[in-house]
PyMOL Python script that loads the backbone (N, CA, C, O; Angstrom):
from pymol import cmd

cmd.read_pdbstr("""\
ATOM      1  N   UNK A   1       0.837  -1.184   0.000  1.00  0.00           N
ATOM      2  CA  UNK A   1       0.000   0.000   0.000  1.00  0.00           C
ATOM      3  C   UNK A   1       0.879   1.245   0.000  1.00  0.00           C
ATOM      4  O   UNK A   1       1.845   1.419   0.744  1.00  0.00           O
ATOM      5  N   UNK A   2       0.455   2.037  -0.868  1.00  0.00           N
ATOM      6  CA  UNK A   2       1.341   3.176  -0.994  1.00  0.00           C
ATOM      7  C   UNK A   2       0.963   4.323   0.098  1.00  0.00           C
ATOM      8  O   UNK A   2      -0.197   4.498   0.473  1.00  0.00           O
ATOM      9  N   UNK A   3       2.327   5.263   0.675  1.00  0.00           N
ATOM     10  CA  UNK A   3       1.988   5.404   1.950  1.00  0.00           C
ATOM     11  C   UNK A   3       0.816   7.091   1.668  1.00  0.00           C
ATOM     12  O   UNK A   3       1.004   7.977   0.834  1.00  0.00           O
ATOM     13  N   UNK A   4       0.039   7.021   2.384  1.00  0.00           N
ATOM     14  CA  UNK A   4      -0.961   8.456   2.087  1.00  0.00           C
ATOM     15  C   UNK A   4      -0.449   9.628   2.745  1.00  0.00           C
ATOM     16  O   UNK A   4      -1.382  10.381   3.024  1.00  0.00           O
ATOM     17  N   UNK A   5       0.623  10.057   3.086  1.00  0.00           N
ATOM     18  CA  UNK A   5       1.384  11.559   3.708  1.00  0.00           C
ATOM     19  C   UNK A   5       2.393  11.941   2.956  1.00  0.00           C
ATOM     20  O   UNK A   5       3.060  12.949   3.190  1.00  0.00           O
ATOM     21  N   UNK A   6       2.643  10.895   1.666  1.00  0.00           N
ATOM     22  CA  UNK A   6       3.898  11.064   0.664  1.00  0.00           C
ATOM     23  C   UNK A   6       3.195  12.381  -0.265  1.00  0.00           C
ATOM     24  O   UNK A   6       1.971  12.285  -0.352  1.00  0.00           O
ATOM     25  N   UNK A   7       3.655  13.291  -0.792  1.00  0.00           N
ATOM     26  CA  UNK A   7       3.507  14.497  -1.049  1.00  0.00           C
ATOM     27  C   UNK A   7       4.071  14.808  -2.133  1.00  0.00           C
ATOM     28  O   UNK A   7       5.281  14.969  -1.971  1.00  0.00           O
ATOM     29  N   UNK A   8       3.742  14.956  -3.117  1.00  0.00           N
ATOM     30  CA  UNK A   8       5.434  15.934  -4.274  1.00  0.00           C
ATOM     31  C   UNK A   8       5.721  16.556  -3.862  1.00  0.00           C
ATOM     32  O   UNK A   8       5.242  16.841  -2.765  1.00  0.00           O
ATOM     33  N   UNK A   9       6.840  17.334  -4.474  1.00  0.00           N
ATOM     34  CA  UNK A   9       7.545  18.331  -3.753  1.00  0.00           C
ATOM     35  C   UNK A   9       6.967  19.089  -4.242  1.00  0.00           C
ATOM     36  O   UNK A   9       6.372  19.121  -3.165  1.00  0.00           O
ATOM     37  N   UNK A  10       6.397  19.938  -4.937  1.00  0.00           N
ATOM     38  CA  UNK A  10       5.758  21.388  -5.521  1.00  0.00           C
ATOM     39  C   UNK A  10       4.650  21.588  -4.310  1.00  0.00           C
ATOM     40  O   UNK A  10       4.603  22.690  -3.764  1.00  0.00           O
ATOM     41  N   UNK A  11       3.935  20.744  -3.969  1.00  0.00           N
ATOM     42  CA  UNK A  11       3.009  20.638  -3.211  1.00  0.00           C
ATOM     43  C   UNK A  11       3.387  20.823  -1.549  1.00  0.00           C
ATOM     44  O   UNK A  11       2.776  21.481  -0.706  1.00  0.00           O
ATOM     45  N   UNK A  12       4.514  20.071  -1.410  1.00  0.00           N
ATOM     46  CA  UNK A  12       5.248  20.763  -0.379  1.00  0.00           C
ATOM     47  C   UNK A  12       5.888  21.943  -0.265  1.00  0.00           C
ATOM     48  O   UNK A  12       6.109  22.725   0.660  1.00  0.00           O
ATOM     49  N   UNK A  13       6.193  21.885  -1.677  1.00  0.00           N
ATOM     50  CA  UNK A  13       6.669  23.518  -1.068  1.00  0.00           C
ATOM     51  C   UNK A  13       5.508  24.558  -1.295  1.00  0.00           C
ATOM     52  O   UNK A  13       5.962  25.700  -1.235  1.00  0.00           O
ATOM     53  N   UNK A  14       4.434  24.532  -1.487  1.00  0.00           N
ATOM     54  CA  UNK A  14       2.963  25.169  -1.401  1.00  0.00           C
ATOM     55  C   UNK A  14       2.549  25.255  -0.026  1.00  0.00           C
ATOM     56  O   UNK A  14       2.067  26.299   0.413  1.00  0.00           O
ATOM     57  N   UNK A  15       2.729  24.071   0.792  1.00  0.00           N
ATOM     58  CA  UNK A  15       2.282  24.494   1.923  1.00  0.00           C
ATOM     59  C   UNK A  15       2.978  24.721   2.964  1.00  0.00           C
ATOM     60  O   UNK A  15       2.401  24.815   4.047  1.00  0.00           O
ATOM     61  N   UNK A  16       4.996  24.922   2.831  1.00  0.00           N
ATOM     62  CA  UNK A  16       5.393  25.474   3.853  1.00  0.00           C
ATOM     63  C   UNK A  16       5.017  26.787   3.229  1.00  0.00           C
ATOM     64  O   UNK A  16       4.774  27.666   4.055  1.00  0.00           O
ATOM     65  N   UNK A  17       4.910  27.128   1.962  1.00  0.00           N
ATOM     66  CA  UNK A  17       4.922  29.264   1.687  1.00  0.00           C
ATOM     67  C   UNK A  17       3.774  29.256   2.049  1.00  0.00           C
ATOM     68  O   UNK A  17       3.497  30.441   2.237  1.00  0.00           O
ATOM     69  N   UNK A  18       2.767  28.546   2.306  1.00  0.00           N
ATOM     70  CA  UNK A  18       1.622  29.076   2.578  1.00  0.00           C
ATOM     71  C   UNK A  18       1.461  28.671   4.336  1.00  0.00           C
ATOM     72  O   UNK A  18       0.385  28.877   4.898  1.00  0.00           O
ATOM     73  N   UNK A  19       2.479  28.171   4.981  1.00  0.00           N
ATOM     74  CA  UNK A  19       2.591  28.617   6.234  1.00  0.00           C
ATOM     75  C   UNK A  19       3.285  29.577   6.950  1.00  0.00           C
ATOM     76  O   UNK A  19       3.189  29.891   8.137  1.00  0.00           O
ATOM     77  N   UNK A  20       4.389  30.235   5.582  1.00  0.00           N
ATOM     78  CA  UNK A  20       4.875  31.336   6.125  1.00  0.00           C
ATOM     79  C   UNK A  20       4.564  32.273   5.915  1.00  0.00           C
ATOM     80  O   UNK A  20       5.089  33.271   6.408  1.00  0.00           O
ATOM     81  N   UNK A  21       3.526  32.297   5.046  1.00  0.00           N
ATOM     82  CA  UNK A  21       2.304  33.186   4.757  1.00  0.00           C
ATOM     83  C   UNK A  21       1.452  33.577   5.865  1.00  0.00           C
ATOM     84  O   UNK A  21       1.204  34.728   6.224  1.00  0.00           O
ATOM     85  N   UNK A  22       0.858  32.041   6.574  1.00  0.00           N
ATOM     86  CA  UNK A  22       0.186  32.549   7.592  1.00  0.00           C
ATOM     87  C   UNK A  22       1.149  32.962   8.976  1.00  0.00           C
ATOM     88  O   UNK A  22       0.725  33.724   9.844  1.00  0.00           O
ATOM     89  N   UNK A  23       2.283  32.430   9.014  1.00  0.00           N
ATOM     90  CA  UNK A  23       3.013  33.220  10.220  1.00  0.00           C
ATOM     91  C   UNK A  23       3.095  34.513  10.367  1.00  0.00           C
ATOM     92  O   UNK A  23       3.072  35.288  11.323  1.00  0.00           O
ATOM     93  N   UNK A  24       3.230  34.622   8.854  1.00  0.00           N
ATOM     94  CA  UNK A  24       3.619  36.651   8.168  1.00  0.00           C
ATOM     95  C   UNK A  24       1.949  37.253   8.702  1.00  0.00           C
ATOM     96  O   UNK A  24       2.120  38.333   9.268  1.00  0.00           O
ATOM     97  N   UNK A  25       1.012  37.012   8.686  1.00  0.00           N
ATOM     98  CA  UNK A  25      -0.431  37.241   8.758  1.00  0.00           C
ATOM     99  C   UNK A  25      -0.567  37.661  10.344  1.00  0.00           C
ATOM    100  O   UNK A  25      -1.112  38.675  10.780  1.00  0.00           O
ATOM    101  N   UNK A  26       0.171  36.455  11.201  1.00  0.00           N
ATOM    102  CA  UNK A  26       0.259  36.503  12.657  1.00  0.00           C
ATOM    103  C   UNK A  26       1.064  37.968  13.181  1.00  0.00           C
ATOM    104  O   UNK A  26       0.766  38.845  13.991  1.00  0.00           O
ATOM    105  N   UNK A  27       1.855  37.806  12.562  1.00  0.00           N
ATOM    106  CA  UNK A  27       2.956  38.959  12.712  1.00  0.00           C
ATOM    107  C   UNK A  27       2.399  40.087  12.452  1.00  0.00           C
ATOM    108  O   UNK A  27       2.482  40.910  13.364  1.00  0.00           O
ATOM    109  N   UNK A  28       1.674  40.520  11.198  1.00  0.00           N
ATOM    110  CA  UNK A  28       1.458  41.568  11.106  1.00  0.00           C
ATOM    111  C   UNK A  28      -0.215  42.286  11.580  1.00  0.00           C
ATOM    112  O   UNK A  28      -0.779  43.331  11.254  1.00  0.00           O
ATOM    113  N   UNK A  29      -0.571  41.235  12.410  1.00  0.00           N
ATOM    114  CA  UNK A  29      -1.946  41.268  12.814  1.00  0.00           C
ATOM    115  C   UNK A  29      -1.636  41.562  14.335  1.00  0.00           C
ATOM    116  O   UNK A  29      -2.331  42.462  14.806  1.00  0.00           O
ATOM    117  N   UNK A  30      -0.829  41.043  15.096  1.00  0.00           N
ATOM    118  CA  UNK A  30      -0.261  41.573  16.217  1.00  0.00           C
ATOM    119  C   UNK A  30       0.793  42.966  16.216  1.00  0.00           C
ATOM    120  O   UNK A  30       1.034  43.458  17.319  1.00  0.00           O
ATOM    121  N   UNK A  31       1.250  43.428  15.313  1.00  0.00           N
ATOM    122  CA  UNK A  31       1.693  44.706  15.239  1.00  0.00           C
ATOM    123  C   UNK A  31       2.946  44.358  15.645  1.00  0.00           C
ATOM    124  O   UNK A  31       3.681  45.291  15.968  1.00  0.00           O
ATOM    125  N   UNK A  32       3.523  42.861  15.732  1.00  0.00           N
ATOM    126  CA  UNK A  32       5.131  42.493  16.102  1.00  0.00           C
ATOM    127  C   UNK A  32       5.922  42.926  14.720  1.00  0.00           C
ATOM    128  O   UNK A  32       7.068  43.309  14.951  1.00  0.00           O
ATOM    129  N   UNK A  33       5.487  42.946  13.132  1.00  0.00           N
ATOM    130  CA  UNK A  33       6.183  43.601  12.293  1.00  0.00           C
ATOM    131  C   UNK A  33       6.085  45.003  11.965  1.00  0.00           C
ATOM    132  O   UNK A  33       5.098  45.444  12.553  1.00  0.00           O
ATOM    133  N   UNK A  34       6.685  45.946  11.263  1.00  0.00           N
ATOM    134  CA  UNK A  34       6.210  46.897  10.795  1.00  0.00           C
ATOM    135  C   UNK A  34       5.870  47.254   9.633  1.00  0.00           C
ATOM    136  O   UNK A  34       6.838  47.132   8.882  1.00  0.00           O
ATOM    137  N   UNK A  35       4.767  47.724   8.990  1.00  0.00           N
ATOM    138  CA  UNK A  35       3.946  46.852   8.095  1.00  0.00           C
ATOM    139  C   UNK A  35       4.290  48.819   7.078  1.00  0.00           C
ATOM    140  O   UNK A  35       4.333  49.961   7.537  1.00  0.00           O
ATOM    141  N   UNK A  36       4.458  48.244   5.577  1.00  0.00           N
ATOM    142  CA  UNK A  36       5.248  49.462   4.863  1.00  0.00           C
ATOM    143  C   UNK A  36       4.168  50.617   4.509  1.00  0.00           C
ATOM    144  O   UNK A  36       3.058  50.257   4.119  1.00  0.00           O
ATOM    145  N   UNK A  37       4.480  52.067   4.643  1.00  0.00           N
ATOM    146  CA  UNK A  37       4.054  52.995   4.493  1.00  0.00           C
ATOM    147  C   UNK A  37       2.648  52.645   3.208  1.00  0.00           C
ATOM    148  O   UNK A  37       2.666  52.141   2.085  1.00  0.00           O
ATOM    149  N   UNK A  38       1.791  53.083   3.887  1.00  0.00           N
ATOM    150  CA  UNK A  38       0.228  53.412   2.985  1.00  0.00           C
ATOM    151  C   UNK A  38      -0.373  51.772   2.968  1.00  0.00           C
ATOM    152  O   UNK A  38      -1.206  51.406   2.139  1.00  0.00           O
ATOM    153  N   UNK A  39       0.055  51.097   3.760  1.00  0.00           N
ATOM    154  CA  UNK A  39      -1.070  49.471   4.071  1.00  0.00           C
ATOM    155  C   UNK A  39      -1.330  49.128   5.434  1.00  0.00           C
ATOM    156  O   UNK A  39      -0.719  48.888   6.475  1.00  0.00           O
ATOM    157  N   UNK A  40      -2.320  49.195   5.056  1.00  0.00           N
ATOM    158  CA  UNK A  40      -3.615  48.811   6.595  1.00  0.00           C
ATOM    159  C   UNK A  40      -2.787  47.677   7.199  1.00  0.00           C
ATOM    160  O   UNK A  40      -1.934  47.318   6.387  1.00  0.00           O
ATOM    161  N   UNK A  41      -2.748  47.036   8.267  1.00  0.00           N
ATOM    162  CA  UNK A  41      -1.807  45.802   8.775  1.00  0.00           C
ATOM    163  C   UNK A  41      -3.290  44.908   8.722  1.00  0.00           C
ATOM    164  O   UNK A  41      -2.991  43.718   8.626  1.00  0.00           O
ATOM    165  N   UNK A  42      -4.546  45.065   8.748  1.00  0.00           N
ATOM    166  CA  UNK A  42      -5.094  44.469   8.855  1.00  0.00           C
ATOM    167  C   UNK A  42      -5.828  43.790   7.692  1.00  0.00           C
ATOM    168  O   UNK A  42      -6.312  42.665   7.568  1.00  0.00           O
ATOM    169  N   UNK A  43      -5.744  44.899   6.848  1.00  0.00           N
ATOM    170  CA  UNK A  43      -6.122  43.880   5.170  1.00  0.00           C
ATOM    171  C   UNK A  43      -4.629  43.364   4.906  1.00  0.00           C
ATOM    172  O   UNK A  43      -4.626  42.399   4.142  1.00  0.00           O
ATOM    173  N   UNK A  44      -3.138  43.830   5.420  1.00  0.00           N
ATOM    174  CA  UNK A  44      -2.251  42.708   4.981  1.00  0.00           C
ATOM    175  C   UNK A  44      -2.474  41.326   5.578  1.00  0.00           C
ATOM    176  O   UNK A  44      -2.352  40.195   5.107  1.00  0.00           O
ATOM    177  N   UNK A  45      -2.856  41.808   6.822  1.00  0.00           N
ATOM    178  CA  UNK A  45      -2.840  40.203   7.356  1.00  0.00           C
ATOM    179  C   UNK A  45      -3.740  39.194   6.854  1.00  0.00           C
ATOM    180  O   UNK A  45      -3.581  37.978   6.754  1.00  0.00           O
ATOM    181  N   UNK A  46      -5.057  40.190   6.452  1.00  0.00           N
ATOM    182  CA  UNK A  46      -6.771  39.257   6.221  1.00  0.00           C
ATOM    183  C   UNK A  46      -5.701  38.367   4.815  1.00  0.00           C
ATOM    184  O   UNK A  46      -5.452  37.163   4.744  1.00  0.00           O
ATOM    185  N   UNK A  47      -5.204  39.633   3.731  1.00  0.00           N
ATOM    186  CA  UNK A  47      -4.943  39.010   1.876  1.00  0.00           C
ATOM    187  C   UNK A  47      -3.541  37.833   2.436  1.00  0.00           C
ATOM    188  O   UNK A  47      -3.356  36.735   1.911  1.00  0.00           O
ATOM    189  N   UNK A  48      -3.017  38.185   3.147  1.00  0.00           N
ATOM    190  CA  UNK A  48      -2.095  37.032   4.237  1.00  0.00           C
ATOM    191  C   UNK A  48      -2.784  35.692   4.212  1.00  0.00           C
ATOM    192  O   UNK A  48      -2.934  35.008   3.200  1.00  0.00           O
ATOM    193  N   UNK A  49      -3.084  35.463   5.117  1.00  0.00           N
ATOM    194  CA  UNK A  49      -3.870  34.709   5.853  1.00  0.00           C
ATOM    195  C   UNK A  49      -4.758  34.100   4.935  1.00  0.00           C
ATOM    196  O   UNK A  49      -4.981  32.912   5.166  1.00  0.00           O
ATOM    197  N   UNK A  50      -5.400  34.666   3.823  1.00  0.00           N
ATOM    198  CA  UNK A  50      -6.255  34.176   2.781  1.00  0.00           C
ATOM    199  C   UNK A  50      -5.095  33.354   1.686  1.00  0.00           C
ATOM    200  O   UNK A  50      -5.360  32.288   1.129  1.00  0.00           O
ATOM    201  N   UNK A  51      -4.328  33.792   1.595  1.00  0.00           N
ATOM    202  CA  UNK A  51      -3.528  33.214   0.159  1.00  0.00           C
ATOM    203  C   UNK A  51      -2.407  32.059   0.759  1.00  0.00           C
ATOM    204  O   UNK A  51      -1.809  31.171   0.150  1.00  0.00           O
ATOM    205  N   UNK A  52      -2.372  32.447   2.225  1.00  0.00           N
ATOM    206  CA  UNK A  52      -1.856  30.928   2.924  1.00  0.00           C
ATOM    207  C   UNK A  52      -2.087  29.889   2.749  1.00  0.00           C
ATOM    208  O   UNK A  52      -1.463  28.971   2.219  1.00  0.00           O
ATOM    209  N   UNK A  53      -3.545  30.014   3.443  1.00  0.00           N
ATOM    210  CA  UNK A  53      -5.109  29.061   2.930  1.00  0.00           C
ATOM    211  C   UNK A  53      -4.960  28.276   2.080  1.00  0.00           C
ATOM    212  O   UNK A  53      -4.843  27.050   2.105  1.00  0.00           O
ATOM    213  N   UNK A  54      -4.963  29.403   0.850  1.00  0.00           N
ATOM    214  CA  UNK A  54      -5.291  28.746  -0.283  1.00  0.00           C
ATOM    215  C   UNK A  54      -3.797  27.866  -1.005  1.00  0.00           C
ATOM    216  O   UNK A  54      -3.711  27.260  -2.073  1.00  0.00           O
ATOM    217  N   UNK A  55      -3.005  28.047  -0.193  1.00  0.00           N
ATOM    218  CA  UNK A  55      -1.862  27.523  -0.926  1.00  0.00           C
ATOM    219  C   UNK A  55      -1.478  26.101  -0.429  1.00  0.00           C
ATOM    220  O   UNK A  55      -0.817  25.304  -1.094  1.00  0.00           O
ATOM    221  N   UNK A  56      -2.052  25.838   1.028  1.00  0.00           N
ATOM    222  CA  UNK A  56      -2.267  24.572   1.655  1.00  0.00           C
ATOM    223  C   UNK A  56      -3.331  23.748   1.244  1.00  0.00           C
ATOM    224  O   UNK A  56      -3.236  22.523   1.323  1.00  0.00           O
ATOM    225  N   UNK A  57      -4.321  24.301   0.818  1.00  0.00           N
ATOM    226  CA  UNK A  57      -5.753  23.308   0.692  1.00  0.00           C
ATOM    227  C   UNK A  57      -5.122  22.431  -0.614  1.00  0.00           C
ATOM    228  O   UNK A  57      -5.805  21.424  -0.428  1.00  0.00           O
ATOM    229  N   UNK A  58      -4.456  22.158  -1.581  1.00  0.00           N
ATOM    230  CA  UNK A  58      -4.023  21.223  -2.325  1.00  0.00           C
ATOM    231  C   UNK A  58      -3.741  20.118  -2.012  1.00  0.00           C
ATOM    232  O   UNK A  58      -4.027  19.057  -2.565  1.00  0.00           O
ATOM    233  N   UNK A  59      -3.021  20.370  -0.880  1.00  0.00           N
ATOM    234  CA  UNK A  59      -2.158  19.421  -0.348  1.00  0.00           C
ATOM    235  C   UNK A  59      -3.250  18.531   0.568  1.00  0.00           C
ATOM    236  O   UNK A  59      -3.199  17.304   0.486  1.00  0.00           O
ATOM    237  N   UNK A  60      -4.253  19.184   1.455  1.00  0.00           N
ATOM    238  CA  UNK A  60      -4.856  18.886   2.380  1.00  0.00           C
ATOM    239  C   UNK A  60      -6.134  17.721   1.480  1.00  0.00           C
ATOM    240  O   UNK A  60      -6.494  16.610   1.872  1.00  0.00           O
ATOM    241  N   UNK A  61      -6.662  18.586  -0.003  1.00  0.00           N
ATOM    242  CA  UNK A  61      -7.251  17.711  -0.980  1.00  0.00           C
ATOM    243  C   UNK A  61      -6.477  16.522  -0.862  1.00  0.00           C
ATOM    244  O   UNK A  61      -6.925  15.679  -0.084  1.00  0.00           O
ATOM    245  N   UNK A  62      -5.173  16.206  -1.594  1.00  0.00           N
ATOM    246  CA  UNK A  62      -4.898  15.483  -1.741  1.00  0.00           C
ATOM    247  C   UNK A  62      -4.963  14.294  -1.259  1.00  0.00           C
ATOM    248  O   UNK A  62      -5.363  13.219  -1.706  1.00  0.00           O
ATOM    249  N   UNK A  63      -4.189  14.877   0.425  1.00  0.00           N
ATOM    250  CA  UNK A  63      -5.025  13.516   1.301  1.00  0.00           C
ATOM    251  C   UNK A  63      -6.031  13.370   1.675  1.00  0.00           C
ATOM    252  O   UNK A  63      -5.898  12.251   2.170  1.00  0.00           O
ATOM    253  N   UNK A  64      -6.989  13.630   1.840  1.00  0.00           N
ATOM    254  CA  UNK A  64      -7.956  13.430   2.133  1.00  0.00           C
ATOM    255  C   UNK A  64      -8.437  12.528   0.996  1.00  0.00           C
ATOM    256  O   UNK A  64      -8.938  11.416   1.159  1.00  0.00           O
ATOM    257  N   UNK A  65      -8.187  13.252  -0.394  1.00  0.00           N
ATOM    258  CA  UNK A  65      -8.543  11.870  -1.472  1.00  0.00           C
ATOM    259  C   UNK A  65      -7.934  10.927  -1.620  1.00  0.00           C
ATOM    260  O   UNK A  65      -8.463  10.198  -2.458  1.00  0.00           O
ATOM    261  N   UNK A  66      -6.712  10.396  -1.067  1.00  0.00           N
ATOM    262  CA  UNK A  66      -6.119   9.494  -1.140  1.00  0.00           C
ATOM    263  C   UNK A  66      -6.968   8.417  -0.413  1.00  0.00           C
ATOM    264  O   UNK A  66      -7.606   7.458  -0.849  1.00  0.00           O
ATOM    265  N   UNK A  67      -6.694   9.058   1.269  1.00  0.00           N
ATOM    266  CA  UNK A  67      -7.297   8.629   2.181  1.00  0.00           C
ATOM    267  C   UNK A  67      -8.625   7.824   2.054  1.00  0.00           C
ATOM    268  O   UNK A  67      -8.582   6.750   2.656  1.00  0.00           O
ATOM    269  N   UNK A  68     -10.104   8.162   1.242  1.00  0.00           N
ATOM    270  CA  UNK A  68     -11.069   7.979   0.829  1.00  0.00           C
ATOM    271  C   UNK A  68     -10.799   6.815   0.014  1.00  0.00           C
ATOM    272  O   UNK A  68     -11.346   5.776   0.386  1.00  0.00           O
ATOM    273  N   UNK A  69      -9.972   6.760  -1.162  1.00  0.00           N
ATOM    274  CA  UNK A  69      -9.916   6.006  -2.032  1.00  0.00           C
ATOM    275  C   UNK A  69      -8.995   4.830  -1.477  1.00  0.00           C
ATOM    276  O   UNK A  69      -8.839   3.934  -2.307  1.00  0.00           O
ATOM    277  N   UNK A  70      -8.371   4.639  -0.297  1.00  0.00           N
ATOM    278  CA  UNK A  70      -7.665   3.676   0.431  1.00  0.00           C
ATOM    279  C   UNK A  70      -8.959   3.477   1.232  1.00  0.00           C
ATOM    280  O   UNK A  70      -9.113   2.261   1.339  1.00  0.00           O
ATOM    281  N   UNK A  71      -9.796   4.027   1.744  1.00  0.00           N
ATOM    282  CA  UNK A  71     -11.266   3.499   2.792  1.00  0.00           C
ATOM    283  C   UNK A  71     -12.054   2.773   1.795  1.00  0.00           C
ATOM    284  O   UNK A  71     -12.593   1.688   2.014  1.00  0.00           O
ATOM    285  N   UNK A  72     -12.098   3.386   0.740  1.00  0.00           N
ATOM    286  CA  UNK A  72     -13.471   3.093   0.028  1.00  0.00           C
ATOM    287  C   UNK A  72     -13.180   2.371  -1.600  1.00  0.00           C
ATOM    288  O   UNK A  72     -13.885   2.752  -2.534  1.00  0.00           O
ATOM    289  N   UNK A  73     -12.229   1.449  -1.797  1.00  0.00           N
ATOM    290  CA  UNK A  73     -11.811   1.355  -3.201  1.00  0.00           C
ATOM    291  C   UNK A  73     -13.018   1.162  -3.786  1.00  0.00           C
ATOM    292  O   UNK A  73     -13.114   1.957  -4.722  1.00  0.00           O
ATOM    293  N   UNK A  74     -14.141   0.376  -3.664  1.00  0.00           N
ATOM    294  CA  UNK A  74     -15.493   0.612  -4.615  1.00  0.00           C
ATOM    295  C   UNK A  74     -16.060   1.669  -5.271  1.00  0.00           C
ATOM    296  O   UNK A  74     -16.567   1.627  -6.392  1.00  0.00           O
ATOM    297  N   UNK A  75     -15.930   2.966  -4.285  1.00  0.00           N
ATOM    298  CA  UNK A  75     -16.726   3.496  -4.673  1.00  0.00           C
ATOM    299  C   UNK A  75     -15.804   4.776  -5.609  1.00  0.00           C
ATOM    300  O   UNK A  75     -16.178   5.939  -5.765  1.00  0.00           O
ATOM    301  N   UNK A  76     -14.711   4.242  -6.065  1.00  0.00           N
ATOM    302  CA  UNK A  76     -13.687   5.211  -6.929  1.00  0.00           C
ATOM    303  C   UNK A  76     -13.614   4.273  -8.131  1.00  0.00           C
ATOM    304  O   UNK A  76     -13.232   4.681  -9.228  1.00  0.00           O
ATOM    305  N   UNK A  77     -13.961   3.098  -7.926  1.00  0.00           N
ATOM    306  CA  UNK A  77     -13.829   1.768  -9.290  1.00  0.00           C
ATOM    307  C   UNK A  77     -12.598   1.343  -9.157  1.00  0.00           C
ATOM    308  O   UNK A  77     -12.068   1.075 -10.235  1.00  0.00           O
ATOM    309  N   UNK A  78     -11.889   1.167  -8.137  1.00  0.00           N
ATOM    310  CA  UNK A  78     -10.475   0.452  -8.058  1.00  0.00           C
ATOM    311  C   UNK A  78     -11.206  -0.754  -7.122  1.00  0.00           C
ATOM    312  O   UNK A  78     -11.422  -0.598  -5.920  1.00  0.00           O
ATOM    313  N   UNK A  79     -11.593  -2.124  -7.957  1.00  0.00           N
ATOM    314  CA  UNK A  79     -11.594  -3.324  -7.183  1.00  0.00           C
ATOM    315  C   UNK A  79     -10.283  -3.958  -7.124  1.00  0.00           C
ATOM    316  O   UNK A  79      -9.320  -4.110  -7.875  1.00  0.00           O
ATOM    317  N   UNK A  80     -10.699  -4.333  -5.685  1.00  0.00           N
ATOM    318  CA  UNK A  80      -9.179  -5.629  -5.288  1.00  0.00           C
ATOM    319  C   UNK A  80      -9.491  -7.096  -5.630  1.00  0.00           C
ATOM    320  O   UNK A  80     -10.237  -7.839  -4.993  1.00  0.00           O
ATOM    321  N   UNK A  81      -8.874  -7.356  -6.615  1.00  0.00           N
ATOM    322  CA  UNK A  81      -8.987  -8.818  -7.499  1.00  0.00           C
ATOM    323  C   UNK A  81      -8.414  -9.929  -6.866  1.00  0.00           C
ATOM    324  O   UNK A  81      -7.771 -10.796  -7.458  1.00  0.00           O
ATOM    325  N   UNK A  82      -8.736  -9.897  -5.203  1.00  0.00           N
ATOM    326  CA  UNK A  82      -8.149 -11.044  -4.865  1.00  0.00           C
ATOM    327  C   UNK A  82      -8.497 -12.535  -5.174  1.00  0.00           C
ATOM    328  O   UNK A  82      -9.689 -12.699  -5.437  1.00  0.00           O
ATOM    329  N   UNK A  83      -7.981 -13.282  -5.192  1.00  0.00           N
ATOM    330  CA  UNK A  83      -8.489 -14.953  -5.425  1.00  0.00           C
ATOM    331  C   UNK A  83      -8.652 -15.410  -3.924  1.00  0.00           C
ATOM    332  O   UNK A  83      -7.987 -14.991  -2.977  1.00  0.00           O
ATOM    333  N   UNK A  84      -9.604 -16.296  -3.888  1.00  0.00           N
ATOM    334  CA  UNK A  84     -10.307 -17.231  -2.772  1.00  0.00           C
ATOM    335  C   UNK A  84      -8.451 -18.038  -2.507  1.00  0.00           C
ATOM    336  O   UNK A  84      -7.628 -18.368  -3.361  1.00  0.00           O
ATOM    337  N   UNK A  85      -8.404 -18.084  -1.548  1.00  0.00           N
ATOM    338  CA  UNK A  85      -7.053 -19.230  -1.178  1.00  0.00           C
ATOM    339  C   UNK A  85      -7.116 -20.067  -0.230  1.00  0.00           C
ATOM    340  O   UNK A  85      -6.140 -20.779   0.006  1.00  0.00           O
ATOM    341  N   UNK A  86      -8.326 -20.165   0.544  1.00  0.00           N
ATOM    342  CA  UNK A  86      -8.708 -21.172   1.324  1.00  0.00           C
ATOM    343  C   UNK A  86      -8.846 -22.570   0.648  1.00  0.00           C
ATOM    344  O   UNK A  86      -9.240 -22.699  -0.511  1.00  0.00           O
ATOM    345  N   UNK A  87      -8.574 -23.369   1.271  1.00  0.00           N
ATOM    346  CA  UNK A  87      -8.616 -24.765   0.786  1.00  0.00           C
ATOM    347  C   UNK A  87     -10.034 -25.711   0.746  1.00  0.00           C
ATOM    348  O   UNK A  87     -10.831 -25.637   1.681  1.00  0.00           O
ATOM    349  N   UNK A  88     -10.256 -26.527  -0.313  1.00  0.00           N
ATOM    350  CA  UNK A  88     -11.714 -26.533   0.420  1.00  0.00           C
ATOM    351  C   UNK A  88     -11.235 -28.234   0.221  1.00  0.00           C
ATOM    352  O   UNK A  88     -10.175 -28.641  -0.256  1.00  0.00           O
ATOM    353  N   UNK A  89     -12.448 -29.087   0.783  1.00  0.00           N
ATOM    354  CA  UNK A  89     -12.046 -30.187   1.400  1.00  0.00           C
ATOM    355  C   UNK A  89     -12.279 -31.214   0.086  1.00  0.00           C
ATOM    356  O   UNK A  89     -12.024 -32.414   0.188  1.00  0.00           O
TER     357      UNK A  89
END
""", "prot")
cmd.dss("prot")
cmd.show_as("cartoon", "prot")
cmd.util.cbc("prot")
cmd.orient("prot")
């Protein structure tokens, strides 16, 4: 069984930038950065915090469909073609 937390790398690297996205969001929503002349800290953090999001949910799809299709092979059309191997008398 192939393992379901294995990831590409594009996809990994989507959701560490989109966690340092949301760290950057934290930062500038607490007023710990200083946020550049003529931008609100609070629409940086909201368009932050939003494009983080969105840069993780790929990844989060992913497993979750993996996951499903390892619970549920019927209902994706992947049957397991095993043969009977019990012995009969």
């Amino acid at each position: 069984m192939r393992n379901l937390a294995r990831l590409p790398k594009n996809l990994l690297v989507m959701e560490a930038l989109g966690g340092l996205l949301i760290l950057g969001a934290l930062l500038f929503a607490n007023h710990w950065l200083s946020v550049p002349a003529g931008v609100d800290s609070k629409t940086l953090a909201t368009a932050l915090l939003l494009a983080g999001i969105a840069l993780m949910l790929p990844a989060a799809w992913l497993m979750i469909w993996r996951t499903a299709q390892s619970m549920a092979p019927q209902l994706f059309g992947h049957t397991d073609k095993k043969t009977d191997t019990r012995r009969r008398p």
